[in-house]
N, C-alpha and C positions, 0 to 999 in steps of 0.2 A: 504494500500500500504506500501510497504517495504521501508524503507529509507537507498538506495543502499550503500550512502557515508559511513555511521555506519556500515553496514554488512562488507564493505571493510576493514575499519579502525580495525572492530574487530577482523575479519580474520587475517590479516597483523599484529597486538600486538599479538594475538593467536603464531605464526610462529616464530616470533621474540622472546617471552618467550621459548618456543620448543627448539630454535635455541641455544639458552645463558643456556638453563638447561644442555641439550647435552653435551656445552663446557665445563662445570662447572662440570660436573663427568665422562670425559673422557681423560681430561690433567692430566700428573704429575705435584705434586708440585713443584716449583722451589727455587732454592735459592738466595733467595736477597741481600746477604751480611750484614743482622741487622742479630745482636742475640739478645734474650729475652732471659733475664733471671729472673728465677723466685726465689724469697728470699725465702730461709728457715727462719721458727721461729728463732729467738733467744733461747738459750737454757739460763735459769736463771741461770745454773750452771755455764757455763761456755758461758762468753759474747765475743765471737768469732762468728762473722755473715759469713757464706760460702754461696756459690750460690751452685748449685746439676749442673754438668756436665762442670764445668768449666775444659776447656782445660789448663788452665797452670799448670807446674811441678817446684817445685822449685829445686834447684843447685843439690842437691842428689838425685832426681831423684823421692821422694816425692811428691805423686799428690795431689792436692790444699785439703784442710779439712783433712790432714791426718797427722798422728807424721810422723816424721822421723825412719825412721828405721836405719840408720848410727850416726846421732847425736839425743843422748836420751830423753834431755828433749825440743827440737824445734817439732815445728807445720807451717804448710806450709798453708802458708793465702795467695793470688793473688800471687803467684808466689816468696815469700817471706818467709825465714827462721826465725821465733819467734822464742825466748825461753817460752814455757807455761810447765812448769812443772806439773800444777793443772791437766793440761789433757794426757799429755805425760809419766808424773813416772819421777822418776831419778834415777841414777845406785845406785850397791850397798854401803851403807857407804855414801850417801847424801839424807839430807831434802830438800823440797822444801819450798821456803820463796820465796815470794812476785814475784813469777814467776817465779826464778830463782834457780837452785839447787845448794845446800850450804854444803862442807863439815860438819860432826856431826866429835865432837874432844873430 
């Protein structure tokens, strides 16, 4: 003889996983309002840590992990103008010394 309660109860999880698979790949994702962000390596060269897709721009208009292109030797970290000369250059007629670009006399 069958024992009817277990065929039910199996049936009814059966329906119930079915039901939760369905939902689970026919909604779009939503947005929760958390960002993840995920760390790039640290580069040995140069120990400036950026996130990949971070929205902020700093004052010139420089998006985050990137020189400046208006002022020569800064680097745009969280929304913030550095002077890193080591990664940016400096104009003509300056060294760079200790992050900073230094008239040559």
């Amino acid at each position: 003889m069958i024992n009817e309660n277990a065929n039910f109860y199996g049936i009814l999880l059966l329906l119930l996983m079915f039901v939760t698979m369905i939902g689970i790949f026919t909604t779009e994702p939503q947005t929760t309002g958390f960002v993840v962000r995920e760390v790039k390596e640290v580069n040995s060269f140069f120990d400036v840590e950026t996130f990949e897709n971070d929205p902020r721009v700093c004052a010139d208009g420089s998006l985050n992990g990137e020189c400046s292109t208006l002022i020569k030797p800064n680097f745009c970290v969280y929304g913030k103008l550095v002077e890193y000369c080591e990664l940016c250059g400096c104009d003509a007629g300056e060294v760079c010394r200790n992050r900073e670009c230094v008239r040559v006399e």
